[in-house]
C-alpha positions as CSV (number, residue, x, y, z in Angstrom):
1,X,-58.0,-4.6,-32.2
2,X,-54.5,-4.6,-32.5
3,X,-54.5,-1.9,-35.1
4,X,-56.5,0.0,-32.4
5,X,-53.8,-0.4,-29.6
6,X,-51.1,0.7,-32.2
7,X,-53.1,3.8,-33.0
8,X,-53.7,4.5,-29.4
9,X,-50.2,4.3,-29.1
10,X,-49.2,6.7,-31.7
11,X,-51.5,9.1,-30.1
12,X,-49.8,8.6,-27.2
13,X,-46.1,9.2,-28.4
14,X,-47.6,12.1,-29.2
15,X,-48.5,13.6,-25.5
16,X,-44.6,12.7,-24.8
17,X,-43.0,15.8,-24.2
18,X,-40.1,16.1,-25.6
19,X,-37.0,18.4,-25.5
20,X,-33.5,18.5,-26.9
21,X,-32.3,16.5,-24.3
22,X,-34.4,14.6,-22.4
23,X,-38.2,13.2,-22.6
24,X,-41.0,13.2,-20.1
25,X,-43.3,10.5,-20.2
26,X,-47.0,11.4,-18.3
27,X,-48.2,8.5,-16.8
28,X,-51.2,7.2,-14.6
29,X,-50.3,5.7,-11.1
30,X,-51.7,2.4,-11.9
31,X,-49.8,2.1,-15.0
32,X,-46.3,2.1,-12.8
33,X,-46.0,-1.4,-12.7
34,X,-42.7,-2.3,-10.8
35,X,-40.2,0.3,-8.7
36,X,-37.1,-0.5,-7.4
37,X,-33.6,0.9,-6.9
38,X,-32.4,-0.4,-10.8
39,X,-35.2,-0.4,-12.9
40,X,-38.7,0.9,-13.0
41,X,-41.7,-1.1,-15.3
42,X,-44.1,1.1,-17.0
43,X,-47.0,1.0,-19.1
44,X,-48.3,4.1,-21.5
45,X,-51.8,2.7,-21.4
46,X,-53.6,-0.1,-19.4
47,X,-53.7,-2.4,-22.4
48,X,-50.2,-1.7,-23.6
49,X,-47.2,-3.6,-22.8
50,X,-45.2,-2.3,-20.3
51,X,-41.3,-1.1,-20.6
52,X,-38.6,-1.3,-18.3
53,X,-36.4,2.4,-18.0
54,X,-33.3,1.9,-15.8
55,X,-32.8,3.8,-12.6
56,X,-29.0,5.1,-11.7
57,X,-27.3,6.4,-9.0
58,X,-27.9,9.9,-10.6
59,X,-31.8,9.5,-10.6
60,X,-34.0,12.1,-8.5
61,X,-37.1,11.7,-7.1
62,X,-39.5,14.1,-6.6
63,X,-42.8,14.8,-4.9
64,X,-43.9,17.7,-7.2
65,X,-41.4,20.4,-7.2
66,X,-39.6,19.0,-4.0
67,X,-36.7,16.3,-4.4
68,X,-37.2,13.3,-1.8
69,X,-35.1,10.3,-1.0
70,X,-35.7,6.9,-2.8
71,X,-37.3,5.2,0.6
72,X,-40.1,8.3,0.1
73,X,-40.3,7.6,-3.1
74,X,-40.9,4.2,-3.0
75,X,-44.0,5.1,-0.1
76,X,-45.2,7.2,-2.7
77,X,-45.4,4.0,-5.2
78,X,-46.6,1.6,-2.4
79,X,-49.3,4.1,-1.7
80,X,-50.6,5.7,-5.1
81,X,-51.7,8.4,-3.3
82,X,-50.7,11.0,-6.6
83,X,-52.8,12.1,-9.3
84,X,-50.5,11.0,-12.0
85,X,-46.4,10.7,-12.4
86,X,-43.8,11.7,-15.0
87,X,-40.9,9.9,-16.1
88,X,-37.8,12.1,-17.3
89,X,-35.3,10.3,-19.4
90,X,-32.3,10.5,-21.8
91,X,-33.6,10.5,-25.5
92,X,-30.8,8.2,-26.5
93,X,-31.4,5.8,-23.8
94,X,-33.7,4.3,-21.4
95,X,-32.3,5.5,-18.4
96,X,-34.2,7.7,-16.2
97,X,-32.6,11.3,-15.2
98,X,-36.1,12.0,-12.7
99,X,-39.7,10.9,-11.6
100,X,-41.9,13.3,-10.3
101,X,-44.8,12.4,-8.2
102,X,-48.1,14.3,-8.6
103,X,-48.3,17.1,-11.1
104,X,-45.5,20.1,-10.7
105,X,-46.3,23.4,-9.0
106,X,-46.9,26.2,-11.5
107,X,-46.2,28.3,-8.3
108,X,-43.2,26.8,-7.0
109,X,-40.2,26.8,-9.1
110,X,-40.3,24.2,-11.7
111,X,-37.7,21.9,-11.7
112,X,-35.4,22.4,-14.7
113,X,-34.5,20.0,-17.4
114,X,-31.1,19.0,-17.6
115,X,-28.2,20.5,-19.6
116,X,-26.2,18.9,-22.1
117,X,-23.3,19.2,-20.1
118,X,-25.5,16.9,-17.7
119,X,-26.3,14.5,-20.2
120,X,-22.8,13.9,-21.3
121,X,-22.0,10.3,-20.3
122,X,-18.8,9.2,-18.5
């Protein structure tokens, strides 16, 4: 079984998109396990263990293309009312640059991924 879970996993990793930057991490609503103002708790799959990805001052929150404050945000967690999330972080860290609720408008303009001048930490 646990050989299963590991393979699961791999697979996965793989659905991560990632670019030079920054990853994106697709999840499931039910798989957000904890979100506050410093950290949010996550799980990849329902049997995996979850991991914790550190929230900033400098993290946005959106409801698919449209940034919202963190006391929507958080009604947006309370109420799993979103087809799935995405989790946007550093590669080199755990530390979350966005979270988008519900899937992104192909119509709307998508929200761009950082720059490395962005990235650059203090």
């Amino acid at each position: 079984m646990n050989t299963f879970l590991k393979s699961i996993s791999l697979l996965l990793l793989s659905s991560i998109a990632l670019s030079s930057q920054a990853l994106e991490l697709k999840l499931e609503p039910h798989n957000l396990m904890i979100f506050s103002s410093s950290v949010v708790k996550a799980k990849t799959c329902s049997k995996c263990e979850s991991q914790s990805y550190q929230v900033t001052a400098e993290t946005k929150f959106y409801d698919r293309n449209r940034e919202i404050d963190f006391s929507t945000a958080t009604e947006f967690y309370l109420r799993k009312n979103y087809p799935r999330l995405s989790l946007h972080m550093r590669n080199d860290s755990n530390e979350l640059l966005y979270i988008v609720f519900g899937a992104r408008s192909e119509i709307d303009p998508i929200i761009p991924l950082p720059t490395s001048t962005q990235l650059t930490k203090p």
